[in-house]
C-alpha positions in Angstrom: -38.4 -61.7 262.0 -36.1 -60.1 264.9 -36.4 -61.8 268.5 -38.0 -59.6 270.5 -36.2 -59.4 274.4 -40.1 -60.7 275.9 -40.0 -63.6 273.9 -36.2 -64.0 274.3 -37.1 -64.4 278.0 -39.4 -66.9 277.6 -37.3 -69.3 275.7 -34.8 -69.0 278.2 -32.4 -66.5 277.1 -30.6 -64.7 279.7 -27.6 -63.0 280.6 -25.1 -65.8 281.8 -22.0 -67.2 281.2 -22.8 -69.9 278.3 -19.3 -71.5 278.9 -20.6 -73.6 281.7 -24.0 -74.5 281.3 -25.4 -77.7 279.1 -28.5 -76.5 277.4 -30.5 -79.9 275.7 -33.1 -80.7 273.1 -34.7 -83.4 271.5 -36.4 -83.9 268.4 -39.8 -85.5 267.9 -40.4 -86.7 264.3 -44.0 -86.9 263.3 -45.2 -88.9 260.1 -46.5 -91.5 259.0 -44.4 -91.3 255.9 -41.3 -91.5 257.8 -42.3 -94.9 259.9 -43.6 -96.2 256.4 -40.5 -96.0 254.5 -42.1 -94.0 251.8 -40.2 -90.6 252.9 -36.4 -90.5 254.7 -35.9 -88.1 257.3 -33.3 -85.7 256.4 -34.4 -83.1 259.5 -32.3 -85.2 262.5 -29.3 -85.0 260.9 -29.5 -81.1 259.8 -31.1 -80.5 263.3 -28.2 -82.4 265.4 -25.4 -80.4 263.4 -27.3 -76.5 263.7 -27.7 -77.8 267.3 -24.6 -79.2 268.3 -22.4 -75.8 266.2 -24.8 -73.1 268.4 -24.3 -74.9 271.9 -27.2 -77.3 272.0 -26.5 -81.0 272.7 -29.1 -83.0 270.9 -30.1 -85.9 273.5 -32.9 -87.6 271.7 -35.0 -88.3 268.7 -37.8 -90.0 268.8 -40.3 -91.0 265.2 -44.2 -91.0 265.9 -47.1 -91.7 263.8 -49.8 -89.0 262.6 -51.9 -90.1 265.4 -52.7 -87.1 268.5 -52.3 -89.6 271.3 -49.2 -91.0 270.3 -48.0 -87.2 269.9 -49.1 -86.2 272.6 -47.9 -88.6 275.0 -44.0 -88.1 273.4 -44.0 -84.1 273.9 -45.2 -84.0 277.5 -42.3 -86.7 278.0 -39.5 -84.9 276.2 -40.6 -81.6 277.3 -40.8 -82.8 280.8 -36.7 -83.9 280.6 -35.0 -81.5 277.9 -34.6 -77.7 277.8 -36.0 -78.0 274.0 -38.3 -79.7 271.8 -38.1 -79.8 268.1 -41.1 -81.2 266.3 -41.1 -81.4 262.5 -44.2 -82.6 260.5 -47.8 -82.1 260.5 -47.8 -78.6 260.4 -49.3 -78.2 256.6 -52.8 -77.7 255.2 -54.1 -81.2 255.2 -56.5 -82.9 257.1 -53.6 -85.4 258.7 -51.2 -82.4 259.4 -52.5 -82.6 263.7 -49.4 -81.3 265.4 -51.3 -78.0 266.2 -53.9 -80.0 267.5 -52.2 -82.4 269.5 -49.5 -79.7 271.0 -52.9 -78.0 272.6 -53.9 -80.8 274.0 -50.1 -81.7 275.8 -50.7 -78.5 277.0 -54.1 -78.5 278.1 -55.1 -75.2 276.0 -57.7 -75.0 273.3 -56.2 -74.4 269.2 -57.1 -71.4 267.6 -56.4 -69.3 264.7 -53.7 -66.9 265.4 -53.7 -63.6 263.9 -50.1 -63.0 263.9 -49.8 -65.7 261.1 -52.8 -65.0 259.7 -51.4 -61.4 258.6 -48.4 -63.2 257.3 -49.8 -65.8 255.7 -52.6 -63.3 253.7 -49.5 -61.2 252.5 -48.0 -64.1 251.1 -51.1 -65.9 249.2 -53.2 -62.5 249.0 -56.7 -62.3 250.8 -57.9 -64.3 247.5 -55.3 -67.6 247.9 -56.0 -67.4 251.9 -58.1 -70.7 251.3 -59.7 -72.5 254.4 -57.0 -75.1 253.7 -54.0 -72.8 254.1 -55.8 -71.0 256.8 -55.1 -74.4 258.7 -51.4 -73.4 259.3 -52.5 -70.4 260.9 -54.2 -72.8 264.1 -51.9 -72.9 266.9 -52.4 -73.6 270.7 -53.7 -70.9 272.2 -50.8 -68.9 274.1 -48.7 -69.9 271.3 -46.4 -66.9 270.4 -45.4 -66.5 266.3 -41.4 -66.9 266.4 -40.4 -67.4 263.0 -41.1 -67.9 259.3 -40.2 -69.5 256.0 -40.4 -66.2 253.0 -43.9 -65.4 254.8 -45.7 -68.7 253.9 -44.9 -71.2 257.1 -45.3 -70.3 260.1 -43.3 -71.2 262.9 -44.5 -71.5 266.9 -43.0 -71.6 270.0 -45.3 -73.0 273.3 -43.2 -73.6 276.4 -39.9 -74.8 275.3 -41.3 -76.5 272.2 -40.9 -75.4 268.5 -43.4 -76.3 265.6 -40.9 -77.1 262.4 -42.0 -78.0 259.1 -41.4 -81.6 257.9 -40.2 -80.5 254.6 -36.8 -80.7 255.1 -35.9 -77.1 252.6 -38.7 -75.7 254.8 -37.4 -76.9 258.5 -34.1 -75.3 257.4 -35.0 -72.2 257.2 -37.3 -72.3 260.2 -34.7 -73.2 262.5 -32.3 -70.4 260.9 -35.2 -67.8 261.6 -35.8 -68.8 265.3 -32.0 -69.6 266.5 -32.0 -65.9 267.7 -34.7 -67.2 270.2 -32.4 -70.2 271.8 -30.9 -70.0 275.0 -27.3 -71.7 274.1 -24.5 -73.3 276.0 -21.1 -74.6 276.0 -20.2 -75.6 272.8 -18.6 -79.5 272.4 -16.0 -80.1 270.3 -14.8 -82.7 268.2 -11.1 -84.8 267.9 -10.7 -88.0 266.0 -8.7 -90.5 264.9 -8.5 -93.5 262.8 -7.1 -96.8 263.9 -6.1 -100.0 262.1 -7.7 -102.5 264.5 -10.4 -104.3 265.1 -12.6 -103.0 267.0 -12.9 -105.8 269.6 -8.7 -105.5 269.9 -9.1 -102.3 271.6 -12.0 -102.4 273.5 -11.3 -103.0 276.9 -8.1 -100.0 276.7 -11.3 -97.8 275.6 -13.0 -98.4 278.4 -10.2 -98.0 280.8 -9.7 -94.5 279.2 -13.0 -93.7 279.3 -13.6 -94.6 282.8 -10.7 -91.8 283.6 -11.3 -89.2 281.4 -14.4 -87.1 283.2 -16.4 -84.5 281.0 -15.1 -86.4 277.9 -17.0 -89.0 275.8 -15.3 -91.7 273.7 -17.1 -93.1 270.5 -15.2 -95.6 268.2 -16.8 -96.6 264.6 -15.3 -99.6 263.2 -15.6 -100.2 259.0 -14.3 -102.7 256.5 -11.7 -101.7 254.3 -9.7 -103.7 251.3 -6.7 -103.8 253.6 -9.0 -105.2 256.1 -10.4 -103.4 259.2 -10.3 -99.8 260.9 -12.2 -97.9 264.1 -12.5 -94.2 263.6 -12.6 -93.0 267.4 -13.9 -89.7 268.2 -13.4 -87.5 271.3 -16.1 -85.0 272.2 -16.3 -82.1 275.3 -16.2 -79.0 275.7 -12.4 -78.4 276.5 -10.0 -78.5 273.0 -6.8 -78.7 275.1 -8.1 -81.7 277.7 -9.3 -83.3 274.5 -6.2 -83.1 272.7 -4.3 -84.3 275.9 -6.8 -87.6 276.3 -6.3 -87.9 272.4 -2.7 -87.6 272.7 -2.7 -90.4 275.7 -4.9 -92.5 273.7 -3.1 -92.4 270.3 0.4 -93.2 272.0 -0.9 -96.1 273.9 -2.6 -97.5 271.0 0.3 -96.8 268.8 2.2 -98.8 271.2 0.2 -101.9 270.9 1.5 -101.8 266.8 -1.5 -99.9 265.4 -1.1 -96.9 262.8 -2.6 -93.9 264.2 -4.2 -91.4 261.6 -5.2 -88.3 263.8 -8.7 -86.7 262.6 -11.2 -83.4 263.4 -14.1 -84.7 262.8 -16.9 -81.8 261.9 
């Protein structure tokens, strides 16, 4: 399904230098499954790579149970704060699949079928295999615009600046491939690493002194056990390859100088 410009427009796409501009999301998990322990999540971590490679910088995820208030509470605060808001789960036939409902109450509108997906969905299953169950993934909040599917049988819907995404982890990647045409991107960060053999707590206070000079760059460092005893794999990430590979340049040489080895690193 192409993007059409209208609905380009209204989730935020406009003609702009992306180069300069932060655009954020966050990711609201829903399932009971996934608080349980029955089920892992695998969407965060597909969602915060697709995000971060198209200009997107992921800010938060957040888990919540199949329960409307708890739902509702978490998108009017995420979509109060972030440009986007992903939600995956509850968007199936069954009776505790209630993101549809509890998106129209966030925003104050009643949930009704919506004949967009309707036509989809009947052309997938056929008018016999449109069951009441399966019509259920039809209901969306009234206002809500189609913006994607998965092969004709999920659909996907956009409300304000949040997206409805399937839990199913095969299913939520193809969602998000069919409605990245409707994203408004930005500058894209980028990634340099390196691996140290330290302890972490050795080189601690020269990370923060480097990271309270370096401005538009963050500093991570990951420390892990090894048989020849421990390593920190440090990562640098902004938006500007050559002031990154000046601060990791810096870093590495003043680190090197304190007797560590130095193993230099792009992370993905």
């Amino acid at each position: 399904m192409a993007a059409s410009e209208e609905q380009k427009d209204k989730a935020g796409t406009t003609d702009r230098d992306a180069r300069f501009e932060t655009v954020s999301a966050a990711i609201l998990v829903i399932g009971d499954e996934i608080l349980s322990g029955r089920t892992r999540d695998r969407n965060i971590n597909f969602l915060a790579g697709h995000l971060t490679a198209i200009g997107i910088d992921l800010r938060e995820a957040r888990v919540v149970p199949d329960r409307q208030e708890a739902i509702v509470a978490a998108v009017n605060a995420l979509r109060q704060v972030y440009d986007y808001v992903f939600t995956t789960g509850g968007i199936g036939p069954t009776h505790d699949d209630i993101t549809a409902e509890a998106l129209a109450a966030a925003f104050g509108v009643e949930l009704a079928e919506h004949e967009a997906a309707i036509r989809l969905l009947r052309s997938y299953y056929g008018a016999d295999g449109l069951t009441r169950e399966r019509r259920r993934m039809a209901r969306a909040p009234l206002g809500a615009e189609l913006v994607g599917d998965c092969d004709g049988h999920s659909p996907a819907f956009m409300i304000g600046n949040v997206f409805m995404l399937a839990g199913i982890p095969s299913i939520c990647e193809q969602m998000i491939a069919s409605i990245t045409p409707f994203l408004r991107t930005g500058r894209r960060l980028i990634s340099l690493g390196m691996t140290v053999s330290a302890k972490e707590s050795d080189i601690s206070a020269l990370m923060r002194r480097h990271q309270d000079a370096l401005a538009g760059i963050a500093i991570g460092s990951y420390p892990r056990f090894t048989e020849d005893g421990c390593e920190v794999s440090i990562v640098l990430r902004g938006p500007d390859r050559q002031a990154l590979a000046a601060a990791r340049a810096m870093l590495a040489e003043e680190l090197a100088q304190s007797g560590a080895e130095i193993s230099l690193s792009d992370p993905a």
